[in-house]
DRENDO-1510 file (C-alpha; in Angstrom, 1 decimal, always signed):
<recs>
REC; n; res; u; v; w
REC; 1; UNK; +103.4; -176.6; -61.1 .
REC; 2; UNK; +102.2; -173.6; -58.9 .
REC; 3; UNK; +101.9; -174.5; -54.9 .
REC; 4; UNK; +98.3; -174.6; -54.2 .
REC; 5; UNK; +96.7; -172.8; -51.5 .
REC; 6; UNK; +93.7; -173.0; -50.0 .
REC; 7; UNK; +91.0; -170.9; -47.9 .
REC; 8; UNK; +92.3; -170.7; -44.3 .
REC; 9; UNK; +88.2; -171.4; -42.8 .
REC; 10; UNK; +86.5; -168.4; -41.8 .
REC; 11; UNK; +89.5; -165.8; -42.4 .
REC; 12; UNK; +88.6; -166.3; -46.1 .
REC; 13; UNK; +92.6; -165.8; -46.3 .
REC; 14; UNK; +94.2; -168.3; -48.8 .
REC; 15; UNK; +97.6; -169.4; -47.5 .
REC; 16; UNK; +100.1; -172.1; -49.2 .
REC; 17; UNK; +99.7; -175.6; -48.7 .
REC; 18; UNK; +103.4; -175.8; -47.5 .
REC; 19; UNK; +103.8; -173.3; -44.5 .
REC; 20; UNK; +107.6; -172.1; -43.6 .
REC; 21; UNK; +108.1; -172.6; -39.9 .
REC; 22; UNK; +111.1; -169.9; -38.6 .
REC; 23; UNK; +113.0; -173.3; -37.0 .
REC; 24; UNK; +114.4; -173.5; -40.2 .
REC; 25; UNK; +116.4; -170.5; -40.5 .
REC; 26; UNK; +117.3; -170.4; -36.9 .
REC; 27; UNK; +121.0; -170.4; -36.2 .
REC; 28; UNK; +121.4; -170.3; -39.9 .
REC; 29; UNK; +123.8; -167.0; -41.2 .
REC; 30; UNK; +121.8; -164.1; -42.2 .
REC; 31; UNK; +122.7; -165.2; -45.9 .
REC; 32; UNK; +121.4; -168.4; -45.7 .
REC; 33; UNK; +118.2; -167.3; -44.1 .
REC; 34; UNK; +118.0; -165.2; -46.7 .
REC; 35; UNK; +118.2; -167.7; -49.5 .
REC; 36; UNK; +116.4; -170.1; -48.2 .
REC; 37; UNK; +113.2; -167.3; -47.1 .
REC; 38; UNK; +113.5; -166.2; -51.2 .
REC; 39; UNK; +113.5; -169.6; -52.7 .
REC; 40; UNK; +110.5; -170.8; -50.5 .
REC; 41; UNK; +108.2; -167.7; -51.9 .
REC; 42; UNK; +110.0; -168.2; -55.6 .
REC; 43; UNK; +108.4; -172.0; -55.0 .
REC; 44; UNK; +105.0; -170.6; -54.1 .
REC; 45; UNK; +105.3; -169.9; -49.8 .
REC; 46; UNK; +103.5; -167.5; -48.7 .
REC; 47; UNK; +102.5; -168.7; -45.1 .
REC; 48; UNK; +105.2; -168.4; -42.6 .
REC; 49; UNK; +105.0; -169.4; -38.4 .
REC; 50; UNK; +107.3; -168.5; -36.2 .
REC; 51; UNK; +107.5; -168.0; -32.4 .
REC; 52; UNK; +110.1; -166.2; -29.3 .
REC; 53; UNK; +110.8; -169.9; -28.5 .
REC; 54; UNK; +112.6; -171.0; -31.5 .
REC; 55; UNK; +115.7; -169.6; -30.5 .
REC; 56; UNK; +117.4; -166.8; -32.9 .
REC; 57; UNK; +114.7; -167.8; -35.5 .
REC; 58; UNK; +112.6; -164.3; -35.2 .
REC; 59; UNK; +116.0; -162.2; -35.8 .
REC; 60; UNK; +116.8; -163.9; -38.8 .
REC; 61; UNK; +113.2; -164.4; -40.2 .
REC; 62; UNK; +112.9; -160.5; -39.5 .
REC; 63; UNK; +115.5; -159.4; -42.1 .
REC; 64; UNK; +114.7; -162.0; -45.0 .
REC; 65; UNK; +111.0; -161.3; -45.1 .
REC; 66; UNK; +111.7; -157.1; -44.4 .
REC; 67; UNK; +110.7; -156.2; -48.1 .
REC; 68; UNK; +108.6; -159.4; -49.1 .
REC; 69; UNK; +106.1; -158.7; -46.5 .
REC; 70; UNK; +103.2; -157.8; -48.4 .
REC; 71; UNK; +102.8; -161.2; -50.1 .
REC; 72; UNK; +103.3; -163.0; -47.1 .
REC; 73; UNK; +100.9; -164.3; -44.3 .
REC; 74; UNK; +103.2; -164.0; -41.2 .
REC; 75; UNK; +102.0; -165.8; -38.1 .
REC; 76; UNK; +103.5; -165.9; -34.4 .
REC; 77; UNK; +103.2; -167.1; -31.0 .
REC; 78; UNK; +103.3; -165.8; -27.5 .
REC; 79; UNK; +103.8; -168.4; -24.8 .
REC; 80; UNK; +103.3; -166.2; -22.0 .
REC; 81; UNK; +100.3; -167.1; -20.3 .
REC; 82; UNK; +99.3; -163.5; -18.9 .
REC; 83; UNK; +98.1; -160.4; -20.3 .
REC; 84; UNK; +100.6; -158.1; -19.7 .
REC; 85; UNK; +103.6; -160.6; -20.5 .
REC; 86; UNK; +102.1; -161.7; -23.5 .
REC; 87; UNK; +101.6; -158.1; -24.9 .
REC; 88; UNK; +105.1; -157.4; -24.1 .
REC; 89; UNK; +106.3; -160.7; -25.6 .
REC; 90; UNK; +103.9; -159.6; -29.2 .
REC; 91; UNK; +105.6; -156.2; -29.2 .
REC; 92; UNK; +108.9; -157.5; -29.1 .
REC; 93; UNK; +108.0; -159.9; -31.6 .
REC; 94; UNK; +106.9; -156.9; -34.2 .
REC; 95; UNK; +110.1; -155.4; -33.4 .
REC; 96; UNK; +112.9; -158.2; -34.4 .
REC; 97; UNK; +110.3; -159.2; -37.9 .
REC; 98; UNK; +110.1; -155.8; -39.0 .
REC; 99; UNK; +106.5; -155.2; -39.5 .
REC; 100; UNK; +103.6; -153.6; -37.7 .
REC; 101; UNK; +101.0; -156.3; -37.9 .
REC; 102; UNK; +100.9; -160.0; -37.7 .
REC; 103; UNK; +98.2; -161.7; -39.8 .
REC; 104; UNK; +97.9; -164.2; -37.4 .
REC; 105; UNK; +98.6; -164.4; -33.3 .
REC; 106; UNK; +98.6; -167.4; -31.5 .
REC; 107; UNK; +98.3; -168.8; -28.1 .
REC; 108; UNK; +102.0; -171.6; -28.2 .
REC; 109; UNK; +102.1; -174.7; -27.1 .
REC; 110; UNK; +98.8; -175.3; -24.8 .
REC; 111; UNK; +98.9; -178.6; -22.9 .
REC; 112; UNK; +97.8; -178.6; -19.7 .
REC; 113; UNK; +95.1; -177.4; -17.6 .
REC; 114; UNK; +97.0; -174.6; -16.0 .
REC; 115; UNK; +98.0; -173.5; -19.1 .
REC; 116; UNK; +94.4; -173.2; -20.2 .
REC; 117; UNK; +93.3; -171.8; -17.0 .
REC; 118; UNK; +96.0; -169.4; -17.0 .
REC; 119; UNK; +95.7; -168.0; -20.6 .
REC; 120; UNK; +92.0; -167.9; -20.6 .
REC; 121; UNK; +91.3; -166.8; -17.0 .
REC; 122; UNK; +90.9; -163.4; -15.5 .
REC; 123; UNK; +93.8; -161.5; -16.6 .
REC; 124; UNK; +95.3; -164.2; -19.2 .
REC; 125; UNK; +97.1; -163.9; -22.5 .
REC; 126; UNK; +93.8; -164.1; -24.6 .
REC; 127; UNK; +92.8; -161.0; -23.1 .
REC; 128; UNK; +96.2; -158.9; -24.6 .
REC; 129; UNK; +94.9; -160.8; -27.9 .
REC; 130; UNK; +91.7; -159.8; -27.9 .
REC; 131; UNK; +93.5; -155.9; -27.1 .
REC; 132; UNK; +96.4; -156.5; -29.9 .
REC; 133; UNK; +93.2; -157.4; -32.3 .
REC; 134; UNK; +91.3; -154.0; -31.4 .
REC; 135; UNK; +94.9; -152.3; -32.0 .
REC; 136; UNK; +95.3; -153.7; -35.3 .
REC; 137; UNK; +98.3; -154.9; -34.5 .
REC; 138; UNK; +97.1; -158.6; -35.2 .
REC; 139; UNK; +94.4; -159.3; -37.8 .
REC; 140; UNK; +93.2; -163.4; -36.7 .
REC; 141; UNK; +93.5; -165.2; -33.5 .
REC; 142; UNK; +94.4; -168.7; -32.5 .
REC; 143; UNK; +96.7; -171.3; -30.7 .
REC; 144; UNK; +98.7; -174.4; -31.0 .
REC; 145; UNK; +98.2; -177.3; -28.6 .
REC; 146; UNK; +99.5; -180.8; -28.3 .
REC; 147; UNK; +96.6; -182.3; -26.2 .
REC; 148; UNK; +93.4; -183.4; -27.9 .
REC; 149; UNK; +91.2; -182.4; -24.7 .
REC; 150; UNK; +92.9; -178.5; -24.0 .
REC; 151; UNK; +92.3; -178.6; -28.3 .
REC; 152; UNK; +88.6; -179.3; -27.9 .
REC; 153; UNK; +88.4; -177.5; -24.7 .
REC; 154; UNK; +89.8; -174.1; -26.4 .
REC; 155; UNK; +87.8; -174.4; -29.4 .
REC; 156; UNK; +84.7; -174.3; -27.4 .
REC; 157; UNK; +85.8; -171.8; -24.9 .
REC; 158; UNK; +86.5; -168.8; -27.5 .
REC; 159; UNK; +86.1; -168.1; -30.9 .
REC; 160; UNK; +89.3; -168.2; -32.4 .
REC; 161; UNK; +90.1; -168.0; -35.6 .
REC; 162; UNK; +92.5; -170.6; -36.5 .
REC; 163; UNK; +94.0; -174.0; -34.4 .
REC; 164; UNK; +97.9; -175.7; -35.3 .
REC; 165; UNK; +97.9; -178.9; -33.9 .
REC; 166; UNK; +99.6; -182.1; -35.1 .
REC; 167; UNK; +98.1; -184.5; -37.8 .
REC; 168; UNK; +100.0; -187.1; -38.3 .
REC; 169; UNK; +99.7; -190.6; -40.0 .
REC; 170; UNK; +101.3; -192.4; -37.2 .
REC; 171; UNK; +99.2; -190.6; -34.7 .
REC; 172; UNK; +96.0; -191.2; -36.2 .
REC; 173; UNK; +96.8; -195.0; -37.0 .
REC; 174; UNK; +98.4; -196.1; -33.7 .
REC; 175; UNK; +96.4; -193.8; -31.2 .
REC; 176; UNK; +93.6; -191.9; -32.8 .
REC; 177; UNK; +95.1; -188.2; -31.5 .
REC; 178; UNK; +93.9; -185.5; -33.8 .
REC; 179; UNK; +91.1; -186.3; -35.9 .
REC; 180; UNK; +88.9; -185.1; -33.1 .
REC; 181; UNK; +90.0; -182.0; -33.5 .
REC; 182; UNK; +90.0; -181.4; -37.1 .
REC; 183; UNK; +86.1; -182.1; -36.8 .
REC; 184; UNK; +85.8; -180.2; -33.8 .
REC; 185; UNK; +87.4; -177.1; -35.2 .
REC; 186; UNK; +85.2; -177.7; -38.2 .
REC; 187; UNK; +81.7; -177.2; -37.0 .
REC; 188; UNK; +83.3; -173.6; -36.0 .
REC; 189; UNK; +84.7; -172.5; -39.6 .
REC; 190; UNK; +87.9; -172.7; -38.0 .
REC; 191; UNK; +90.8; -172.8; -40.1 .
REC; 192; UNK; +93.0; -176.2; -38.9 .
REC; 193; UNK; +96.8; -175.7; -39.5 .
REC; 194; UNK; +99.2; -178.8; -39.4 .
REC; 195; UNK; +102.4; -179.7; -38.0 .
REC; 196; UNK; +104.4; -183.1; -37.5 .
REC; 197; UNK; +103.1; -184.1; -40.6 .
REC; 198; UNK; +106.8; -185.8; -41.0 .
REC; 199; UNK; +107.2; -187.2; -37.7 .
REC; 200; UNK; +107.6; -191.2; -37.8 .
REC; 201; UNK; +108.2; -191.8; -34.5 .
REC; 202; UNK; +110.1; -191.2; -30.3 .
REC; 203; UNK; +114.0; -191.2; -30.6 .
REC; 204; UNK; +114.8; -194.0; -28.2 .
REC; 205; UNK; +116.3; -193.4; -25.0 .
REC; 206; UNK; +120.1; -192.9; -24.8 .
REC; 207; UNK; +120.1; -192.5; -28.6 .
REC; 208; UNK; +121.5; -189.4; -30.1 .
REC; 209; UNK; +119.1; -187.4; -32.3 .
REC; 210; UNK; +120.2; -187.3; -35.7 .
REC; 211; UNK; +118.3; -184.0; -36.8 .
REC; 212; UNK; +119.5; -181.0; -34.4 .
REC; 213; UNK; +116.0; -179.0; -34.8 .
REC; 214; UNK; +113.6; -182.3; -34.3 .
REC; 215; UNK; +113.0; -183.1; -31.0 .
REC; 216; UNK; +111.4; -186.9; -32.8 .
REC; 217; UNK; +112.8; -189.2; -35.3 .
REC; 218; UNK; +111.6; -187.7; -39.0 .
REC; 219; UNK; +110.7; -189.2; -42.2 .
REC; 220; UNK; +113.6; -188.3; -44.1 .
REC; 221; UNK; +113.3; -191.1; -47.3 .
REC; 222; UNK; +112.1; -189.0; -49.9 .
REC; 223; UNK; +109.3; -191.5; -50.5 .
REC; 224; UNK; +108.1; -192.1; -47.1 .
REC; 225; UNK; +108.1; -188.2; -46.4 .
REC; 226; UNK; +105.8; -187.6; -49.6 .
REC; 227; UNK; +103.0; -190.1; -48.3 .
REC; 228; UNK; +103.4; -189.3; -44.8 .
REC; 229; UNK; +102.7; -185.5; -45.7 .
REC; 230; UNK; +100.3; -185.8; -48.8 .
REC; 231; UNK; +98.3; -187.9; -45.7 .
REC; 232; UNK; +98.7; -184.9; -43.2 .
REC; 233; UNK; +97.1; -182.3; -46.4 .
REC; 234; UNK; +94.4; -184.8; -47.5 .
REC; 235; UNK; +92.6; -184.4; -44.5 .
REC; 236; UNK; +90.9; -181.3; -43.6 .
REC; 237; UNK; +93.7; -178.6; -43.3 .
REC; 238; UNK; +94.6; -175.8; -44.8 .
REC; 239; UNK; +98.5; -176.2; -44.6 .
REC; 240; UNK; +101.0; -178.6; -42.6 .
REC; 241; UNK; +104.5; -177.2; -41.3 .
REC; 242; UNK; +107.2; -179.0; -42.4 .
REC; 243; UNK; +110.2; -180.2; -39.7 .
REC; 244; UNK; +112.5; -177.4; -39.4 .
REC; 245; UNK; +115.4; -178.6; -41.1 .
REC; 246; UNK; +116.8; -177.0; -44.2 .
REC; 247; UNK; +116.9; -180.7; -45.9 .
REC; 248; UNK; +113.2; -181.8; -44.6 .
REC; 249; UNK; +111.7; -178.7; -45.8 .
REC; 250; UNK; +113.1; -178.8; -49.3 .
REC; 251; UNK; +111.5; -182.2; -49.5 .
REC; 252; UNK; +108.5; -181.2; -48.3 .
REC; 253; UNK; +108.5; -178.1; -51.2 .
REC; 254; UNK; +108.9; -180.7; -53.8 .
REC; 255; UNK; +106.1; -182.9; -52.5 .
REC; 256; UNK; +103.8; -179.3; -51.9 .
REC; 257; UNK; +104.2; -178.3; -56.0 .
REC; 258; UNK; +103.0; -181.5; -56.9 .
REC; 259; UNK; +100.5; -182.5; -54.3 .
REC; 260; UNK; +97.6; -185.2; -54.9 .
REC; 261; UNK; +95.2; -186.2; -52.8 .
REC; 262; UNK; +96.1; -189.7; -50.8 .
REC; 263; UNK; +94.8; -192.8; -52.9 .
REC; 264; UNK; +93.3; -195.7; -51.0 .
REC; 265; UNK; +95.7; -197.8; -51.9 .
REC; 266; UNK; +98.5; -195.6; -50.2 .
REC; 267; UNK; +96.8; -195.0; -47.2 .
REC; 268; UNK; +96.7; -198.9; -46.7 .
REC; 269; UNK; +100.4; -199.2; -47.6 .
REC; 270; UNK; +100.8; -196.1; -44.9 .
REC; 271; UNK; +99.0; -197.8; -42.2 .
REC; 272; UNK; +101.6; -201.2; -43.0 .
REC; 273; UNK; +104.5; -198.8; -42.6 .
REC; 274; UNK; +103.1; -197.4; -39.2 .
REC; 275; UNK; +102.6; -200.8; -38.0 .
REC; 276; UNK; +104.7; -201.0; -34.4 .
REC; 277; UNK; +106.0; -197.4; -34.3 .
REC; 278; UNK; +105.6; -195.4; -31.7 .
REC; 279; UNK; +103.3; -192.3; -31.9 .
REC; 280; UNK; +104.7; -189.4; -30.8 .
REC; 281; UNK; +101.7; -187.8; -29.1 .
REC; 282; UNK; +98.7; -189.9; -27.3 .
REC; 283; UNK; +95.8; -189.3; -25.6 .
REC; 284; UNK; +95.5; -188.1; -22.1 .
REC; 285; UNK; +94.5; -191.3; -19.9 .
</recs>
């Protein structure tokens, strides 16, 4: 079956339902990045996220996508909260992925109040966004947070174009974090990107993590994995972001060509399997 993709809100882009986040090539050999970037858009990819802060991930993505470019829908982040840093930290970001225009530019990781004061303020990063944008050197704007409340309070601030945020299963069970969000962005025609669609739940304390590239414990039983993400794409996004290991993703490709909407019966037998697991993310007291 073909991956289906779906109309990223008001871009009127359609992107795959299945994104490719650059964690997964990163530290990988050029060969393998290569191979696993070329089987991805054989399966139907054609969204791919990638950031400065995911270690050698832009230098390999750079190469593997170099002549596939056109079919792709290449997204990155800056997490520089100032203008001028964060136009330096784009350019050099065109420079190691080989192209002249992202499709998609994104404020990373926004969590706390400084960082929204910062990056929106007099002289913050949206401003070298907004200037990238008039450049053409970036065609959508939008950001990635991890707090419901800088979520809601960026959405209403500015009229971006797109939000990446997590949606979850465990999340919305055990601590309602995200759906506010999706409804939020919403009422804007924003499009609403998903990650930690496979997260289950906190690596306990002391205990060594068992997936290099996942900072949380993953869903990693084949079975599990395809309900926890066919949860995260039957609400209202346009694509989730798989963890960033090679093994994970593969999984997630296979549950991506022959996505069905969650039956009610399955989300009741997710909620059971949620039951006393800690959620990764909460909201702010």
């Amino acid at each position: 079956m073909a991956m289906e993709r779906r109309i990223l809100g008001k871009t009127g882009e359609r992107v795959s339902i299945i994104g490719f986040g650059g964690i997964v090539v990163m530290n990988l050999e050029q060969g393998e990045a290569n191979s696993i970037v070329a089987e991805a858009i054989d399966r139907g990819v054609n969204y791919f996220d990638v950031a400065p802060t995911y270690g050698n991930a832009e230098d390999r993505l750079g190469p593997a996508i170099e002549h596939k470019r056109d079919g792709i829908f290449l997204a990155c982040k800056t997490g520089k909260r100032r203008r001028v840093e964060a136009a330096a930290e784009l350019r050099e970001s065109l420079r190691k992925l080989r192209t002249d225009h992202f499709d998609l530019y994104q404020l990373h990781a926004m969590v706390t109040e400084e960082d929204f004061e910062q990056a929106m303020g007099p002289g913050g990063a949206i401003e070298a966004l907004i200037e990238a944008r008039e450049e053409g050197l970036v065609r959508y704007l939008g950001f990635s947070a991890h707090s419901v409340e800088i979520a809601l309070k960026l959405i209403d601030a500015f009229d971006f174009d797109t939000v990446l945020f997590p949606v979850n299963w465990v999340n919305y069970f055990n601590a309602g974090f995200g759906p506010q969000v999706l409804e939020r962005a919403q009422t804007k025609g924003m499009g609403c990107l998903a990650i930690k669609a496979m997260a289950r739940t906190l690596v306990p304390e002391g205990q060594k993590r068992k997936y290099a590239k996942c900072w949380y414990e993953p869903v990693d039983d084949p079975e599990l994995a395809a309900l926890a993400l066919r949860f995260t794409l039957s609400q209202s996004v346009a694509a989730a972001i798989p963890p960033g290991e090679p093994d994970l993703f593969r999984i997630a490709l296979n549950v991506g060509e022959r996505f069905t909407m969650l039956t009610e019966g399955e989300l009741e037998t997710l909620r059971q399997r949620a039951r006393g697991l800690e959620p990764i993310f909460r909201l702010s007291a």
